[in-house]
C-alpha positions as CSV (number, residue, x, y, z in Angstrom):
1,X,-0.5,20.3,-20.1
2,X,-2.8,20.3,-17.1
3,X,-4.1,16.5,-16.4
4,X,-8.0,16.7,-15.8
5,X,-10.4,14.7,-13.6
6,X,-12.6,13.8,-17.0
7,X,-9.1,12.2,-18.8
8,X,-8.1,10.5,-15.7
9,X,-11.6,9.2,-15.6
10,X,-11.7,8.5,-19.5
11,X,-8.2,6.2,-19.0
12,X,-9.6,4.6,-16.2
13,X,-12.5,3.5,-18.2
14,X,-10.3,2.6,-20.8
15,X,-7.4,0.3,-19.3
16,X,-9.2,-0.6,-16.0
17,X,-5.9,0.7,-14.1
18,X,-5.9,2.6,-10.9
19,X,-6.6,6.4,-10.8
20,X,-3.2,7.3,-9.5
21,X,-1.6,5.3,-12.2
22,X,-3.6,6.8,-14.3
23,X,-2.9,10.0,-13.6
24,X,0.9,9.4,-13.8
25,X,0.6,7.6,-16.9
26,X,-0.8,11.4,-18.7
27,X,1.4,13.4,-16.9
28,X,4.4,11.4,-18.2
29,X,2.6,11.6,-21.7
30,X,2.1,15.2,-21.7
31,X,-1.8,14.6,-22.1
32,X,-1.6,12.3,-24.7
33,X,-4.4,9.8,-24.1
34,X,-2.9,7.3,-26.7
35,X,0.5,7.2,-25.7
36,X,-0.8,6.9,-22.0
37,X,-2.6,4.3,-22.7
38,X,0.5,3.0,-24.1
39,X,2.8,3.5,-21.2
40,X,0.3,1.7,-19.2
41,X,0.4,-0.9,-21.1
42,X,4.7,-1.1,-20.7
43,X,4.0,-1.2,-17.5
44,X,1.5,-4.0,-17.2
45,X,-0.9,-2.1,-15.3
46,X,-3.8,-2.0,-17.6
47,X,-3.6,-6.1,-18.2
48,X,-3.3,-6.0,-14.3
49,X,-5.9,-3.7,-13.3
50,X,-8.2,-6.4,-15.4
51,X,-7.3,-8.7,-13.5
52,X,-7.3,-7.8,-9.9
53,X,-10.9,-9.1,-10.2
54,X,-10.5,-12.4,-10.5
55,X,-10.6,-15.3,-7.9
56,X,-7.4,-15.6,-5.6
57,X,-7.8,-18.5,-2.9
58,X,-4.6,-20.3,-3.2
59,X,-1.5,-18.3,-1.9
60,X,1.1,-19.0,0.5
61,X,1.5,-18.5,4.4
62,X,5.0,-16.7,4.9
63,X,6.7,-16.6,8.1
64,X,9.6,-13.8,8.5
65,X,11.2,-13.6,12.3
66,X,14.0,-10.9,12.9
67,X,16.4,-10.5,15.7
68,X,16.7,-13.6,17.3
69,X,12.9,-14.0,17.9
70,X,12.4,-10.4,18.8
71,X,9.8,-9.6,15.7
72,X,7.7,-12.0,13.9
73,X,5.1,-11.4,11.1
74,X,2.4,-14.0,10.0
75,X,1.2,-13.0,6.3
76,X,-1.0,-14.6,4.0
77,X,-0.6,-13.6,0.5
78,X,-3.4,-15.4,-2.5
79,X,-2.6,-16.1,-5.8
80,X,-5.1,-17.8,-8.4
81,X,-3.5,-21.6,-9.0
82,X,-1.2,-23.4,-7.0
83,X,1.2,-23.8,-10.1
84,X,2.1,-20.2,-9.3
85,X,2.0,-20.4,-5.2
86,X,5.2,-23.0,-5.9
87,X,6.9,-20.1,-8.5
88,X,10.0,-19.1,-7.1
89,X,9.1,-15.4,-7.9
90,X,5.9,-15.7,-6.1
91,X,7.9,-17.1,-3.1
92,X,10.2,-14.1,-3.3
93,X,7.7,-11.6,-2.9
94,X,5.6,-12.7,-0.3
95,X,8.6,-12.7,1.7
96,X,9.5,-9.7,1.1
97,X,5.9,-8.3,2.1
98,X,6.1,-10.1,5.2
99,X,9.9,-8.3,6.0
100,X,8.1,-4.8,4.7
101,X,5.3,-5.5,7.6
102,X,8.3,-6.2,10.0
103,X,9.9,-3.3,9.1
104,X,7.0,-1.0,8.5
105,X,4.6,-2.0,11.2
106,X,1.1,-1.4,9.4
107,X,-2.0,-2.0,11.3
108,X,-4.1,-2.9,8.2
109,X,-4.1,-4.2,4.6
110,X,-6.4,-1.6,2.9
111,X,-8.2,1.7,3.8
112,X,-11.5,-0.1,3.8
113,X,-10.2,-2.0,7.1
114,X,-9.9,0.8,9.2
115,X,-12.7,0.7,11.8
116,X,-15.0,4.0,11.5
117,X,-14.4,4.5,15.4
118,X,-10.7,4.6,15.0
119,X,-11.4,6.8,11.7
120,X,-13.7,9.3,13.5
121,X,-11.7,9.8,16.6
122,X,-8.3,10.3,14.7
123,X,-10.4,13.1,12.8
124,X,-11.2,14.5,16.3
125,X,-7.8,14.8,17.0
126,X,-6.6,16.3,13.9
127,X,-9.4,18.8,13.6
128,X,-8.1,20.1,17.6
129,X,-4.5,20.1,16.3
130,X,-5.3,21.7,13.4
131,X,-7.4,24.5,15.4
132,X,-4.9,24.8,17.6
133,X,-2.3,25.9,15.1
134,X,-4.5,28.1,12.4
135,X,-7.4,29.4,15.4
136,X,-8.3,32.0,12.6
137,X,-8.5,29.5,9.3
138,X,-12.2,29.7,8.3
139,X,-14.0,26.2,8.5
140,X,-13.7,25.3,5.0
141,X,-10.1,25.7,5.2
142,X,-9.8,23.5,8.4
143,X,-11.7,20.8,6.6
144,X,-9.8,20.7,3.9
145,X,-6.4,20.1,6.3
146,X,-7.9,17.8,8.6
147,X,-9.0,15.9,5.7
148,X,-5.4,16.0,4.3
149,X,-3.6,14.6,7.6
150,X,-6.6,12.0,7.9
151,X,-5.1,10.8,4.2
152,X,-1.9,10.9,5.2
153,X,-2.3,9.0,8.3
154,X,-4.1,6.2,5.6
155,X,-0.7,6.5,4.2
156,X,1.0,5.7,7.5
157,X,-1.5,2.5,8.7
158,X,-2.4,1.0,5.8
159,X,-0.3,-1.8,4.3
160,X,-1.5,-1.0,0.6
161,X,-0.5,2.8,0.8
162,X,3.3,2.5,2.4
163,X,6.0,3.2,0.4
164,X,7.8,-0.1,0.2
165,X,10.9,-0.2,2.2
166,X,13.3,-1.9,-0.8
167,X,12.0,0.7,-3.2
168,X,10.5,3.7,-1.1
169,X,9.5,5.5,-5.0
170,X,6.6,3.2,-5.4
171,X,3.7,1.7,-2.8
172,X,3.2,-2.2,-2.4
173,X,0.2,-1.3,-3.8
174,X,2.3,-0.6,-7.2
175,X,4.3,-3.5,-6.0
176,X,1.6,-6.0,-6.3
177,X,0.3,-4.6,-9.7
178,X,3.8,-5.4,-11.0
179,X,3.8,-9.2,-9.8
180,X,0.5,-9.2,-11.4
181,X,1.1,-8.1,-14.4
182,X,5.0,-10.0,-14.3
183,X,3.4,-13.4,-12.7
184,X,-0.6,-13.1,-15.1
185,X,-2.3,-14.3,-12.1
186,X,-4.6,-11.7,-9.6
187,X,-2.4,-11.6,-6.2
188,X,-4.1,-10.3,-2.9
189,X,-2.5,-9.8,0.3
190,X,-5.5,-10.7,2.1
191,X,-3.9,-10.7,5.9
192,X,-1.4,-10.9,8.4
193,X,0.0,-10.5,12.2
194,X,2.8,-8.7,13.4
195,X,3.9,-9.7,17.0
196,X,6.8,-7.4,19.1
197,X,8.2,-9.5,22.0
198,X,7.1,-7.6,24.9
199,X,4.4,-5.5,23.3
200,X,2.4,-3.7,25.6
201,X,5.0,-4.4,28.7
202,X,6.3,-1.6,29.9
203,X,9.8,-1.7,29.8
204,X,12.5,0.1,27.7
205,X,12.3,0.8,24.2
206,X,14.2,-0.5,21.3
207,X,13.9,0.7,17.8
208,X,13.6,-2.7,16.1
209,X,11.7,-0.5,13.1
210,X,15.0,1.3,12.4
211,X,16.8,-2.2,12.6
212,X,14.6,-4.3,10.3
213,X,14.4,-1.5,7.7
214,X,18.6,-1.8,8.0
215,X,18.3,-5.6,7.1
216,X,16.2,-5.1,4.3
217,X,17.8,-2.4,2.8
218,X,21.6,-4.3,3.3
């Protein structure tokens, strides 16, 4: 059964969960707005989703340094209470973002970070790639690529939108909704650094992404 904008829109409205989720959540019930709703709720999404809007300011600061001092990631990670900042679960996943952020190098939490600047000049650079490999695609057509690679490269930079390296089949977007919904507290990943001994030195390269992503996956 084809999955509409109007039902994802009416299960949105509905449960409160995320449009992607959403959208899964009908296609794995064939269109059946009941049992969607349903599988949404198994999930813990739609109790989530309700809560993502609630006050986070307690959290933890994680610290995760690989190879000898060679990596290091800063990442502060908000819960609602304390009580759950001190859950061992809690503790778990927060480090676990912080070796993702090793291992993935993001340069931002959310979309909504991204400077416009950076935004509009990655477009630029897409839209001459783009001409350069279809110089005959009409303008509407070009648009609709360029605006395809400038999602994708969301996908790339944005902490929210990875797939998560000990799971790569869901984001750590869907990865926080879960702790949400497993913990019954909002949790924000609200920021962090990532530093590279040597970044910016010219000197020769070593692929301490490949070698992180080895650790985590071991």
């Amino acid at each position: 059964m084809e999955i509409t904008a109007a039902m994802v829109k009416e299960l949105r409205e509905r449960t409160g969960a995320g449009m992607m989720d959403c959208k899964r959540a009908l296609a794995d019930a064939s269109g059946d707005m009941e049992r969607a709703i349903e599988i949404l709720r198994e999930k813990g999404l739609a109790s989530a989703a309700k809560k993502a809007g609630r006050v986070a300011a307690e959290g933890l600061v994680e610290a995760y340094i690989h190879g000898g001092g060679r990596i290091g990631v800063l990442v502060e990670v908000n819960c609602e209470t304390d009580f759950v900042a001190k859950n061992d679960d809690f503790r778990a996943f927060v480090h676990d973002v912080a070796m993702h952020i090793a291992a993935a190098a993001p340069q931002y939490v959310r979309r909504e970070e991204v400077p416009e600047d950076v935004v509009a000049r990655e477009r630029e650079i897409l839209r001459a790639q783009t001409l350069n490999e279809n110089p005959n695609k009409p303008a509407n057509i070009v648009d609709k690529i360029v605006e395809g690679r400038i999602d994708k490269f969301f996908k790339e930079v944005c902490l929210l939108e990875q797939p998560f390296v000990k799971d790569p089949d869901k984001t750590v977007e869907q990865l926080v909704k879960e702790k949400i919904a497993q913990i019954g507290e909002n949790i924000s990943i609200r920021r962090f650094s990532r530093f590279v001994v040597g970044e910016g030195i010219e000197k020769k390269e070593a692929n301490f992404v490949e070698e992180v992503m080895a650790q985590v996956r071991s």
